[in-house]
N, C-alpha and C positions, 0 to 999 in steps of 0.2 A: 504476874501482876504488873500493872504499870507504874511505872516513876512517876511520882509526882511531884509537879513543877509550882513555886509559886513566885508569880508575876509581880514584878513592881514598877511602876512608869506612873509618871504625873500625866503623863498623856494617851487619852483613852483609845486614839487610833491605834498605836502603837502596840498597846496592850492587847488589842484585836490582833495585830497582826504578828505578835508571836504565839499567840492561844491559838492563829491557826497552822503557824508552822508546827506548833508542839503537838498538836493532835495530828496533824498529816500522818506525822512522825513514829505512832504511838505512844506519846506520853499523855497523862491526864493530869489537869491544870484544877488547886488544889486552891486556888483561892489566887486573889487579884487585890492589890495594891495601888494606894494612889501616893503614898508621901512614906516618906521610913518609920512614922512610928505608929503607922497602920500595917506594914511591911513585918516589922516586931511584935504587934496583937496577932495578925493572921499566923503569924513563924510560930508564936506560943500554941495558936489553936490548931493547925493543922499538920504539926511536925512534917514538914512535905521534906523530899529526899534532895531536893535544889532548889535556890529563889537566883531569879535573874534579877538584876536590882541595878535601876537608872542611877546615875549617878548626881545629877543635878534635879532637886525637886525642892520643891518649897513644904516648909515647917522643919522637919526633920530630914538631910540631905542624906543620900546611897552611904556614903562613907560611914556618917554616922552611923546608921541604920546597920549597914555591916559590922561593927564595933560591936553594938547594942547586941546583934545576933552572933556573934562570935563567943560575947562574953557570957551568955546564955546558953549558947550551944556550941564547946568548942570543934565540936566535930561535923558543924554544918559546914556546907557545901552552898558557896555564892558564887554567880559570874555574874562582871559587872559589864553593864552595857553604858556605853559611853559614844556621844559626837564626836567627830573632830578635832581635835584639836584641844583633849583633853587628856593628853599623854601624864602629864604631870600628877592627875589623881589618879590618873589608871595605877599608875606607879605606886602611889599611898594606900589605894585597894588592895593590890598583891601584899605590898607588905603587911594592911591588916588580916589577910588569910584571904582571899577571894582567891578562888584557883584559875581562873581565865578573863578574859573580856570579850565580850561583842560591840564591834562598832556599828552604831547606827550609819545610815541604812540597813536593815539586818538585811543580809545576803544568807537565805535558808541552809544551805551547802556549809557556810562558817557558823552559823547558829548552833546545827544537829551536832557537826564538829565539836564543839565545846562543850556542849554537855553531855553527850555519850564522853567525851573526855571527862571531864569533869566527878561523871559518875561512877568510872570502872576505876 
């Protein structure tokens, strides 16, 4: 059966183009995300086995949102996808429990990496 992934990005291109590295891949994409406390409703309804989760979003931010999912689920599985020049919450991710990160631009090769990491 396949792993399922669920997506979270304020931006809808983005979220396209991990849904389609994740399916290249064989994983199946278990629901999609726009802000972390839709991140959080979808993570309660669809128990998926990993959420990729943008770090910077409006209303509720990735950090939070991992918190929020942590504290609910201490045995879920986040990697956080992050710009640039955002070392510093990459940092505060790890420490809340995220087990990896992707930096945007996703490069497919570092993407599949992380979460077959991520999931074994």
């Amino acid at each position: 059966m396949a792993k399922r992934v669920l997506i979270v990005d304020d931006a809808v291109f983005m979220r396209m183009k991990l849904k389609d590295i994740l399916e290249k891949n064989g994983y199946e994409v278990a629901g999609e995300a726009q802000n972390g406390q839709e991140a959080f409703e979808q993570f309660q309804a669809t128990s998926p086995d990993l959420v990729t989760m943008d770090i910077t979003m409006p209303e509720v931010d990735g950090l939070t949102s991992l918190k929020m999912i942590r504290e609910f689920d201490p045995a879920a599985r986040v990697v956080m996808c992050s710009a640039m020049g955002q070392q510093a919450m990459v940092m505060d991710a790890i420490r809340a429990g995220a087990v990896d990160f992707i930096v945007k631009p996703f490069d497919t090769d570092r993407v599949i990496k992380a979460i077959d990491k991520a999931l074994s």
